[in-house]
N, C-alpha and C positions, 0 to 999 in steps of 0.2 A: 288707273290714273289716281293719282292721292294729290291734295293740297295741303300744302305744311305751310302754318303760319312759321314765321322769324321774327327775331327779334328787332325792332324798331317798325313793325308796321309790314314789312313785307311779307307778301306773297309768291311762293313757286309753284310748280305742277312739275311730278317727277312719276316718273314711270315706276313699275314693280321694282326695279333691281335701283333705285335709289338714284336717276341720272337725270338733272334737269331736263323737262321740255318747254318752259316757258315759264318767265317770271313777269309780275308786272306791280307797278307803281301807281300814288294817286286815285286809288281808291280806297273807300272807308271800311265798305264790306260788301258781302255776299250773301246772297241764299240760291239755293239750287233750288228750282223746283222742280223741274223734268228733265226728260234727254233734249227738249228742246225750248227750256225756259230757263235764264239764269235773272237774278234782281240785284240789281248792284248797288248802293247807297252812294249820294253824292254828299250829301249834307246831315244837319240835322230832321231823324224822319222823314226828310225823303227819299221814298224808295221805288225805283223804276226800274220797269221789266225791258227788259232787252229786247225783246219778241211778242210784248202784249203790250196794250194800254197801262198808262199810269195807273197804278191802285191807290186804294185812298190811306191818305196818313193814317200812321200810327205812332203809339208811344214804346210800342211793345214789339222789340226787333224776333224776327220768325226764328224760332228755336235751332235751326239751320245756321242762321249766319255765322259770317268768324269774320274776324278783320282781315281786309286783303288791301291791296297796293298794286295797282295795275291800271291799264289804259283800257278804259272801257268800250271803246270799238274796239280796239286787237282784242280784247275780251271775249265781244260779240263772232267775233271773226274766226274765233277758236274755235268758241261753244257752237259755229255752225256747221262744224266739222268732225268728222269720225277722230279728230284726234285727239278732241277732250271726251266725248262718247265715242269710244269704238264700236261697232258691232258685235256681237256677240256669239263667237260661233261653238256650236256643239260639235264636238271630234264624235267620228262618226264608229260605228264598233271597227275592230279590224277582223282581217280575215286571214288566217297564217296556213302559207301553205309549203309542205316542203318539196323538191324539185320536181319530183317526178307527180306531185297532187295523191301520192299516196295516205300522207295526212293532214287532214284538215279539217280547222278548226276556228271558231267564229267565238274573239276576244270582245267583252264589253270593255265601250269608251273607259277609261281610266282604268282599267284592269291591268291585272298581270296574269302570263302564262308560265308553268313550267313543261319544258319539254320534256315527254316522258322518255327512259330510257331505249333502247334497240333490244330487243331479242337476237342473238346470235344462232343460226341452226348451220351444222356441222353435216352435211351430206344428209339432209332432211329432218335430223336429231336436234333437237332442244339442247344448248349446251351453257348457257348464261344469258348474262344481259350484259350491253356494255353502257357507258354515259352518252347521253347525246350532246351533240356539236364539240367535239372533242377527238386528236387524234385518236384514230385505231393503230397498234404495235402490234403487228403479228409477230410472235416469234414462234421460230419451227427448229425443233430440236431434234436430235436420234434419243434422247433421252438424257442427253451428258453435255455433248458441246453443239453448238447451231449448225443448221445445213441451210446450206443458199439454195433455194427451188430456182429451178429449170425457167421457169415464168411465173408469172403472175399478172393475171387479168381482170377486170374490171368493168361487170358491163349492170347497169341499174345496181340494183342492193345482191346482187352475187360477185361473186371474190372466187375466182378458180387457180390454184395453186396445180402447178407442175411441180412434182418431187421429180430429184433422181429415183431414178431404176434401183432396186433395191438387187444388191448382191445377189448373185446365184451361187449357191453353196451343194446342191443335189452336181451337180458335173464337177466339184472340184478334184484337181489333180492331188496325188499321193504329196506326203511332207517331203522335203526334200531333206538329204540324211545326215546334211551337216559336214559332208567329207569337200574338201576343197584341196587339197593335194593332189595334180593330176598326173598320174603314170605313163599315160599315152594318149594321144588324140581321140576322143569318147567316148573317154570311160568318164563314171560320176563326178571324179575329182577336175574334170575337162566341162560336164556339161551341166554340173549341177542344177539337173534336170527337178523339178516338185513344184509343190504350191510354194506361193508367199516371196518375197523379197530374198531372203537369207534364213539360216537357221533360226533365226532368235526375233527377226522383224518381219511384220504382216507385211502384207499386200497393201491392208484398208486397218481404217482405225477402228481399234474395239472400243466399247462400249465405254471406256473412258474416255476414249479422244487421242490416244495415242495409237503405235505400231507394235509398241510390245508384245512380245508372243506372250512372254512371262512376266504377270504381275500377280504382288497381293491381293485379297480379297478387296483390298480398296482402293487399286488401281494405281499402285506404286511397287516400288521395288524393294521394299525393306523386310520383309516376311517376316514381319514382328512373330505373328502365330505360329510360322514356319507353313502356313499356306500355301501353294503353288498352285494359278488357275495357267491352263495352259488355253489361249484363246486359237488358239490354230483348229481345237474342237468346235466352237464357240457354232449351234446354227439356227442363229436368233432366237432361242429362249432358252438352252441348256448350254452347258460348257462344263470341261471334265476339270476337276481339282485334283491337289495330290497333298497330299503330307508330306516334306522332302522328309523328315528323320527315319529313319529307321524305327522299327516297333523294339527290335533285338539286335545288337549286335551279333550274337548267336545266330547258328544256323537252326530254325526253326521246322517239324513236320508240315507238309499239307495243311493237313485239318487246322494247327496251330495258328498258322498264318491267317486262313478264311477267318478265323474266329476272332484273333485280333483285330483284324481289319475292321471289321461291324461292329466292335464292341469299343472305335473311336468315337471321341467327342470333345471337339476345340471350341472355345465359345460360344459362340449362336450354332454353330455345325453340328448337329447334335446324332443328328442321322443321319442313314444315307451312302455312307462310307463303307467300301467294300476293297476286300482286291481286285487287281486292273486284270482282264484279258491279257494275251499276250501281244494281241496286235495294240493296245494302247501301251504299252510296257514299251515292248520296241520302238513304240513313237516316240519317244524320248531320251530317247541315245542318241550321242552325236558322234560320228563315226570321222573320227579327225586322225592324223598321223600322231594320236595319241592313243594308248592303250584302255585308259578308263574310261568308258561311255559316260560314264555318271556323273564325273568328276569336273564338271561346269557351273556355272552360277545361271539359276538359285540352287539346284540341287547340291553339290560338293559333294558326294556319295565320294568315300575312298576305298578302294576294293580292297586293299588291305583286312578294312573293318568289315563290309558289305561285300561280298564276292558271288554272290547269287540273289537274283530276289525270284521270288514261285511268281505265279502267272495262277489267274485262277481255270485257266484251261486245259482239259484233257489232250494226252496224246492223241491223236486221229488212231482209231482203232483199238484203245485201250483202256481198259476198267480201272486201272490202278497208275500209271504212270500219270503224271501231269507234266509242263512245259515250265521250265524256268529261264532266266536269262542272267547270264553273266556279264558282270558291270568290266573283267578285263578282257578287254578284244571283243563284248556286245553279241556273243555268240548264245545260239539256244541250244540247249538239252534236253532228255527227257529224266524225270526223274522220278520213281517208285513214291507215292505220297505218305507211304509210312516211316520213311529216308529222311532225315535230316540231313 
């Protein structure tokens, strides 16, 4: 409660935030002397207690008073009341707990708390911290683009995430060979029978988020490097690459080819790089009512230029022969490794 003298004599009482609670008139002044003694002045030097006997004149007003202007009963009638002494209350410390009373903590009156962060653990692993009283954003990725879990539950401070079923790659079925022209009631070009959607489009998205069977190193179609990853190998942490160009237009020996092969090096690709099997060679022919296996995008192999590529595998029963394949009509040979 504060008393603010004004200008001409008056008296108000206003609360903290500045709002009248009673003004009065007709008085000269005041002294406070307790929570339950006020002295109010009528005249000259005299001065009378509200709540005591008369005191004796003086010439010398009590260092306290101030000129007021008020009705000295409503006066009386105030100061007998909590509403010019309120009571006095002490806020008591607080006691903060969160839902389940796993933390808890005893705040002193006028204090402040900050909540300390959450520890996060990841199937019993320590794996950050997050902020407290703030959302949590799980996001769950393959590594590239989001996956929506199966469920998600929620019981005290555990969060149990259902993923999908992760692909099974150990039973998958052979590629299918890319022949769509059918001859007769079930044959290939009739059942095109393999893994994957089509020649060229997965089942499931690879690793960038798309179906492409064939993309660049970084998950587009431009083969700036001339890279070709073929994800139809792809079984969750290796997938096979290829270099579409030719090393030679030339037909090269055996030995020539292995040697080339190893001694490539495209950007960051620096090792690594070998000649293919024959059974990864043949994966990549597309056996159409067209004659050049090769001769598709990304590869564009034209047999013209390329008309054999070697295969890094031996004839079955033979020292010397290795296995090549022919980019017109996708046929295999055997061919003596000192033979270009």
């Amino acid at each position: 409660m504060n008393i603010i003298k004004q200008t001409g004599g008056n008296v108000i009482l206003v609360d903290a935030a500045g709002n009248i609670l009673k003004s009065f008139v007709n008085v000269n002044a005041l002294d406070i002397v307790s929570n339950n003694e006020i002295i109010i002045k009528y005249g000259f030097n005299q001065w009378h207690s509200l709540f005591a006997s008369q005191i004796a004149n003086t010439e010398v007003e009590p260092a306290a008073a101030i000129a007021f202007s008020g009705d000295a009963y409503a006066l009386a009638a105030l100061l007998s009341s909590d509403f010019f002494y309120p009571s006095i209350t002490v806020c008591a410390d607080a006691q903060v707990d969160n839902s389940d009373a796993s933390y808890s903590v005893l705040v002193a009156s006028g204090g402040s708390l900050i909540l300390p962060d959450s520890d996060v653990e990841v199937n019993s692993n320590l794996e950050g911290q997050i902020v407290s009283v703030e959302t949590i954003d799980i996001q769950r990725t393959d590594g590239v683009s989001s996956v929506t879990p199966n469920s998600v539950n929620i019981v005290g401070n555990t969060v149990n995430i259902e993923v999908p079923a992760a692909v099974s790659r150990t039973t998958a079925q052979l590629m299918k060979t890319g022949q769509t022209v059918s001859y007769r009631t079930g044959d290939d070009g009739d059942l095109e029978a393999g893994r994957n959607v089509d020649f060229f489009t997965l089942a499931e998205n690879n690793p960038f988020g798309n179906t492409n069977r064939f993309t660049d190193e970084l998950g587009t179609q431009l083969y700036l490097t001339n890279i070709v990853i073929d994800w139809s190998t792809y079984n969750g942490s290796t997938v096979l690459g290829w270099r579409r160009t030719a090393l030679t237009a030339s037909i090269v020996v055996w030995t020539a080819a292995i040697d080339g092969a190893l001694a490539v090096s495209i950007g960051t690709f620096t090792t690594g790089w070998r000649l293919p099997n024959i059974n990864e060679l043949y994966s990549i022919k597309q056996i159409k009512n067209t004659i050049n296996v090769l001769n598709y995008a990304p590869f564009n192999l034209i047999p013209a230029i390329v008309s054999t590529l070697w295969s890094s595998t031996k004839e079955a029963g033979s020292t010397t022969n290795s296995l090549r394949l022919h980019t017109k009509g996708g046929t295999i040979d055997s061919q003596g490794t000192a033979t270009s």
